[in-house]
C-alpha positions in Angstrom: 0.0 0.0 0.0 1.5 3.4 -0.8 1.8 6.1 1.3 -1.1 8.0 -0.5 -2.9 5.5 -0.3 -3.1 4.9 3.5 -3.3 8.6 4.4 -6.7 8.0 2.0 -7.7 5.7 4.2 -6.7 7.4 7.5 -8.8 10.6 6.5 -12.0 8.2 6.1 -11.2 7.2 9.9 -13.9 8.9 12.5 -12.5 11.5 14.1 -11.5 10.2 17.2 -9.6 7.3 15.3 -7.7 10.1 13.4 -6.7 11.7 16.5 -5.5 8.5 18.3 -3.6 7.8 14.4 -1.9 11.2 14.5 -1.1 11.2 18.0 0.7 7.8 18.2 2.4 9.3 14.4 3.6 12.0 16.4 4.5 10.0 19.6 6.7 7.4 17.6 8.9 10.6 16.1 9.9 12.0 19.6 12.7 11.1 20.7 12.9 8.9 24.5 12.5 10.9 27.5 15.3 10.1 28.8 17.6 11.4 25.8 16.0 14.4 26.0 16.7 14.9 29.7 20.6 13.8 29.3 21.2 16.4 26.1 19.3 18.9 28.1 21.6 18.3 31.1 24.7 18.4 29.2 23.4 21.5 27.4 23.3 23.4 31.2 26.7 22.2 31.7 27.8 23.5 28.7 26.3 26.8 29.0 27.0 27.3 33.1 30.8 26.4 32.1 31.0 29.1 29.8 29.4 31.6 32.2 32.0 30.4 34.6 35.5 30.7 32.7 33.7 33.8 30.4 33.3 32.1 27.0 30.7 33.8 26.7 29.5 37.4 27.9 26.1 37.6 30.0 23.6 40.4 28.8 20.5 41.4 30.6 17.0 40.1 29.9 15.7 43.1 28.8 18.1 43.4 26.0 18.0 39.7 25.3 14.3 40.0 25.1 14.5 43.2 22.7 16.9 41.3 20.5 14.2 38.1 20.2 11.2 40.4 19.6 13.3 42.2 17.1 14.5 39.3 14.8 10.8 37.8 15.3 9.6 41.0 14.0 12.1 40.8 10.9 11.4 37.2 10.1 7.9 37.8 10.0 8.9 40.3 7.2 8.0 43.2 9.3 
């Protein structure tokens, strides 16, 4: 069966039967919890490490904040 082909067959599904279909989909992408947890934990190291020997330079949230908003605003081509 092709791919077309099921996802014809999927969208003929009740609704709740679609739901349930997309959400195990989705679930079987993610990656395990427990990855997740271990990158994010190295990730913190990383980043508290830098802080600590001054890798990298700390800036306050308000002009953090400004810069997010800012290239937000430019992406969405304002």
């Amino acid at each position: 069966m092709s791919t077309d082909d099921l996802l014809a067959r999927a969208l003929g599904l009740p609704r709740g039967d679609r739901a349930r279909l997309a959400d195990e989909l989705l679930a079987s992408l993610e990656e395990p919890e427990e990855d997740v947890a271990a990158a994010w934990a190295s990730e913190l190291q990383r980043r508290s490490r830098e802080l600590a020997d001054g890798t990298v330079e700390r800036i306050p949230w308000e002009t953090a904040r400004a810069q997010v908003l800012a290239e937000l605003k430019q992406r969405r081509g304002g």
